[in-house]
C-alpha positions as CSV (number, residue, x, y, z in Angstrom):
1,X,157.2,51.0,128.0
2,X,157.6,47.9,130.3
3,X,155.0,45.5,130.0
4,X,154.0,46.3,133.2
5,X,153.8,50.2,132.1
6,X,151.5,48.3,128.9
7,X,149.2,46.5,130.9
8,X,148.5,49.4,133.3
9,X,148.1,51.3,130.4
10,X,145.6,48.9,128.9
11,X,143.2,48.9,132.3
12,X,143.7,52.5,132.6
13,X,141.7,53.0,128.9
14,X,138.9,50.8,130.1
15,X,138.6,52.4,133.3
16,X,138.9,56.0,131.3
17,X,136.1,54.7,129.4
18,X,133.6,53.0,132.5
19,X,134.1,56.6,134.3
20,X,133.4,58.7,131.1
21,X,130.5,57.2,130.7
22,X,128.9,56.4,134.2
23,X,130.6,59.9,135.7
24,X,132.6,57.8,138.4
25,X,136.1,59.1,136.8
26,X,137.3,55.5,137.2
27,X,139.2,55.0,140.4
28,X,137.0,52.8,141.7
29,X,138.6,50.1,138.8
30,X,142.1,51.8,139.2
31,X,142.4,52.3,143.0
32,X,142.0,48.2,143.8
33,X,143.7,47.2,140.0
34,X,147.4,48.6,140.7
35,X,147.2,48.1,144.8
36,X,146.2,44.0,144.7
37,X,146.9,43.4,140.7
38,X,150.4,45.2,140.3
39,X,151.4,46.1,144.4
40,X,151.7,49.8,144.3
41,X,151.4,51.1,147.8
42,X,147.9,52.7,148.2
43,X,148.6,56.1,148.7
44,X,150.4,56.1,145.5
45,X,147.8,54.5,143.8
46,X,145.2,57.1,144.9
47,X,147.3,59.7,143.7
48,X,147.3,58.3,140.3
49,X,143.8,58.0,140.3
50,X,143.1,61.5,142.0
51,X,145.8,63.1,138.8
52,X,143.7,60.7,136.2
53,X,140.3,61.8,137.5
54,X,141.3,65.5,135.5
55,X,142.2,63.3,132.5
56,X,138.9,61.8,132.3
57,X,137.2,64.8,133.3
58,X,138.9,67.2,130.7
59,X,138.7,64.2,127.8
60,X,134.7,63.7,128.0
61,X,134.4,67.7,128.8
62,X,135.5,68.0,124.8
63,X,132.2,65.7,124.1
64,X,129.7,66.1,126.8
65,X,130.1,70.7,126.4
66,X,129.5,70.7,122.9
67,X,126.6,68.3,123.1
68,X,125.4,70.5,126.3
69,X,125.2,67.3,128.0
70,X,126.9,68.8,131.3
71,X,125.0,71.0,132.9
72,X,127.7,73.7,134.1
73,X,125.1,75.5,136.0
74,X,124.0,72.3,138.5
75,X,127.4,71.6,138.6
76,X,128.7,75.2,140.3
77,X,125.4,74.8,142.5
78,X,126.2,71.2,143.3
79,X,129.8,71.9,143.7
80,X,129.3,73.9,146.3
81,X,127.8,71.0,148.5
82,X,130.3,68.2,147.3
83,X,133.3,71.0,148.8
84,X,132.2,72.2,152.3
85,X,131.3,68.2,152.7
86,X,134.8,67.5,151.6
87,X,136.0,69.9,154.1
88,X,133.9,68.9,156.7
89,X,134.4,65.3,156.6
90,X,138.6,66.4,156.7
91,X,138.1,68.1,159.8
92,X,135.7,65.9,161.2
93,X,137.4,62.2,160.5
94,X,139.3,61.5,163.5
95,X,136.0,62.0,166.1
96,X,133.8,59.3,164.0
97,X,133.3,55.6,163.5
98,X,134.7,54.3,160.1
99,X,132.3,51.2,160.7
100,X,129.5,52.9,161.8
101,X,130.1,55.7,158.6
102,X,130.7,52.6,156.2
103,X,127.6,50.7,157.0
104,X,125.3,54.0,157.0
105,X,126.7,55.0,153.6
106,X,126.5,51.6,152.3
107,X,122.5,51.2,153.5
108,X,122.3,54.5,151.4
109,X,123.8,53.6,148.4
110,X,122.0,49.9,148.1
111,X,118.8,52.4,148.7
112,X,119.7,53.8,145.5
113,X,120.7,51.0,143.6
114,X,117.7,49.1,144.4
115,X,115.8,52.2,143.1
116,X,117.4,52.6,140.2
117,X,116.7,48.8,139.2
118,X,113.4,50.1,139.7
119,X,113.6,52.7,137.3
120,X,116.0,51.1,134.8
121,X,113.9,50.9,131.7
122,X,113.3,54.8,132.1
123,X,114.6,57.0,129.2
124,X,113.5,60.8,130.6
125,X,111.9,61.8,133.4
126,X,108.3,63.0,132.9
127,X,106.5,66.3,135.0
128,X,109.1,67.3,136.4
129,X,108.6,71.0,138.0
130,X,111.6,73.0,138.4
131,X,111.6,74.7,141.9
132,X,111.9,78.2,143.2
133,X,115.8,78.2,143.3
134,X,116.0,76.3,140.1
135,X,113.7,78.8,138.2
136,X,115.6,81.8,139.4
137,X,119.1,79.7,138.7
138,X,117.4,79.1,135.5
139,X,119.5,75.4,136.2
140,X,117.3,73.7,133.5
141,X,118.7,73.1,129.9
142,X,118.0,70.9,126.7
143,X,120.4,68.5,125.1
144,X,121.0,66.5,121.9
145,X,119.7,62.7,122.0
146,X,121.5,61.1,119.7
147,X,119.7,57.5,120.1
148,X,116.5,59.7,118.7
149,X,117.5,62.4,117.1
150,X,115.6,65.1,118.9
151,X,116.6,68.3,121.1
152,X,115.4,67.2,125.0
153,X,114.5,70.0,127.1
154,X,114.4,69.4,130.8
155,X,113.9,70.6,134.2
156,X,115.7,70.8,137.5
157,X,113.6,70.3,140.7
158,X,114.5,69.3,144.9
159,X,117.6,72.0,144.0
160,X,118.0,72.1,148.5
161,X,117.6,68.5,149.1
162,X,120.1,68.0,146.0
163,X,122.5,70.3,147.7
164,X,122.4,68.4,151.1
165,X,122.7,65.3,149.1
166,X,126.1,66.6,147.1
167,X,127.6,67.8,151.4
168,X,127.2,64.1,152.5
169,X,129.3,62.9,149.4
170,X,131.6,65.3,149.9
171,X,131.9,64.5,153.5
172,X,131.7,60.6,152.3
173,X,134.6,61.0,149.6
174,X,137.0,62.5,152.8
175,X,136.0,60.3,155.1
176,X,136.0,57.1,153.6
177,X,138.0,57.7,150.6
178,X,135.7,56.5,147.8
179,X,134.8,58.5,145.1
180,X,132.1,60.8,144.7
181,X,130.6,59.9,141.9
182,X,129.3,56.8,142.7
183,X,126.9,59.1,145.5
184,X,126.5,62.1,142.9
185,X,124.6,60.7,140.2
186,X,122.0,58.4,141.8
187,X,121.4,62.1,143.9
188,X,121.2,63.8,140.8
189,X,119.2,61.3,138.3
190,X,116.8,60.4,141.2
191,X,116.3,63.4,143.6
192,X,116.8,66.6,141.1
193,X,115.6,64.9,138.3
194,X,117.5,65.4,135.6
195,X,118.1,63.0,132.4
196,X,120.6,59.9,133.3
197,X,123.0,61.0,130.5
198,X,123.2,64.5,131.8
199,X,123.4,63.2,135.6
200,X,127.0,61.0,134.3
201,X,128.2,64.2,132.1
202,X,127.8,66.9,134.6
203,X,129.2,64.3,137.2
204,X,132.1,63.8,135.4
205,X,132.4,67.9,135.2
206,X,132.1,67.9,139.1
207,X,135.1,65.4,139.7
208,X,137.4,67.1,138.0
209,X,137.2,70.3,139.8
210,X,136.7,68.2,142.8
211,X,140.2,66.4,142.0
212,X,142.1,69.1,140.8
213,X,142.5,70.7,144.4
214,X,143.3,67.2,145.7
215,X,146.1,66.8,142.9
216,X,147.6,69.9,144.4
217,X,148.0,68.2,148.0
218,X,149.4,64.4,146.4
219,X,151.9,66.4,144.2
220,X,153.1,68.7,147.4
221,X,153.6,65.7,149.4
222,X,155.1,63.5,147.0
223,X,153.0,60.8,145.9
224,X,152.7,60.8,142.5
225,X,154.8,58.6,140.4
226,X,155.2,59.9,137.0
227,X,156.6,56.7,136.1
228,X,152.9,55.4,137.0
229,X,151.0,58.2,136.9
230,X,152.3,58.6,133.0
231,X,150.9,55.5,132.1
232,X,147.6,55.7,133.7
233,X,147.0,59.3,132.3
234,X,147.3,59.1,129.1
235,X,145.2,55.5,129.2
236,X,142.5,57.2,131.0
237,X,142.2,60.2,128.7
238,X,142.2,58.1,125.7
239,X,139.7,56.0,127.2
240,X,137.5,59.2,128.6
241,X,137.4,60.1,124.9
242,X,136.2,56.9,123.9
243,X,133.6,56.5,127.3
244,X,131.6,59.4,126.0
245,X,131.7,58.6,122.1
246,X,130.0,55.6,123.2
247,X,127.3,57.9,125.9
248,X,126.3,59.8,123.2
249,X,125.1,56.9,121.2
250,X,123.6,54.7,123.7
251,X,120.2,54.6,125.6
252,X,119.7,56.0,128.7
253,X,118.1,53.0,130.3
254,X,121.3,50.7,128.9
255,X,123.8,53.4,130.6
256,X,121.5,53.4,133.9
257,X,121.9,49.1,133.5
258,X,125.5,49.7,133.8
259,X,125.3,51.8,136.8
260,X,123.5,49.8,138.8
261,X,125.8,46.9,139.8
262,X,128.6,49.7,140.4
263,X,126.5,51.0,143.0
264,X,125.7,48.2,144.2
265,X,129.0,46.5,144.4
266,X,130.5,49.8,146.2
267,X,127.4,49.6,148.6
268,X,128.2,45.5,149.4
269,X,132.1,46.5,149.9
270,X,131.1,49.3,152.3
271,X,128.4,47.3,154.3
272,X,131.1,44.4,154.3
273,X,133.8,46.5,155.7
274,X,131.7,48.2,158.2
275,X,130.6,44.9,159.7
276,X,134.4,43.5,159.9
């Protein structure tokens, strides 16, 4: 390896491990690290990111599944949503305002970062009452806390508003080319309810299946690098292993602390670039 090749490969394991364990799958530390810090053309870079987005996917699946942190049930409801939007906002790009999209989005993200400020010393949400399509979906589970040593069982509720929720970040992530995590688990964590650490797990089950179709399109057309995209990979999945060691034995509330200035640094770039 060049040194270049070692330093990307050194940022790729730290972003690995910030999107294993916040459920962004890390391109929004990749993306702007190899287009300002190392000049790769952007379109390369995303298609790095979109390839490493499986990595870190399929190297915190191997943690998050047996812990039955990801919910695999919300996730093929959700993912429903988060693929019609992604459709939609493909077909749809050309007839709408990047400014005016950007600063709506970014008002909706600083919404949620300001709540989840608010709700940052929360460990489990309390009362929760699934909902008709949730009961018959039976999208409810129970997972291991590590942190206290006790089996969790929760429940799923807003299943419809969570659905319209996962459209508009679908449409988002094609129309403005961010990822959509960053809209998946505030939606999750503070509209359906569920647990923080299973809102970043099933997250990152969501992206991968998400990125996997739009793999198929950067291969076809030619932008991946393997020569980058080598690199990055194998940095992400080692740090995707890593990320959700460290999930699994951390607080809720000190994940959800980490979460919130990612949201709302993404929600400050957006606002900024719809204004410009």
């Amino acid at each position: 390896m060049t040194m270049t090749s070692l330093l990307i490969f050194g940022f790729s394991i730290l972003a690995g491990i910030v999107g294993a364990m916040l459920g962004l799958g890390g391109g929004i530390i990749l993306v702007p690290l190899l287009t300002l810090g190392f000049g790769v053309p952007m379109r390369t870079a995303v298609a790095a990111s979109t390839v490493s987005i499986i990595a870190t996917s399929t190297g915190a699946a191997i943690s998050y599944l047996s812990e039955r942190l990801s919910n695999v049930r919300v996730a093929m409801w959700l993912e429903m949503g988060t693929a019609t939007g992604s459709l939609t906002g493909a077909l749809v790009a050309a007839y709408l305002s990047p400014r005016l999209l950007s600063l709506l989005f970014g008002g909706l993200l600083a919404f949620s970062a300001v709540n989840m400020f608010r709700t940052r010393h929360h460990e489990l949400p309390h009362g929760v009452k699934p909902d008709a399509i949730s009961r018959r979906l039976r999208l409810g589970g129970v997972f291991e806390d590590r942190v206290a040593g006790v089996s969790v069982p929760y429940e799923v509720t807003n299943s419809l508003p969570g659905l319209g929720l996962m459209y508009i970040s679908g449409a988002a992530a094609g129309l403005l080319g961010i990822g959509a995590g960053v809209f998946k688990v505030p939606a999750m964590d503070q509209v359906m309810k569920l647990p923080f650490k299973v809102s970043t797990a099933t997250s990152n089950f969501m992206i991968g299946v998400t990125a996997a179709s739009g793999a198929i399109v950067y291969f076809v057309r030619g932008d991946v690098d393997p020569a980058l995209t080598a690199p990055v990979v194998l940095g992400v999945l080692l740090g995707a292993l890593l990320g959700s060691r460290f999930l699994l034995r951390l607080k809720s509330s000190f994940v959800k602390k980490l979460f919130v200035p990612v949201v709302a640094y993404t929600a400050f770039i957006m606002i900024y670039k719809g204004l410009r």
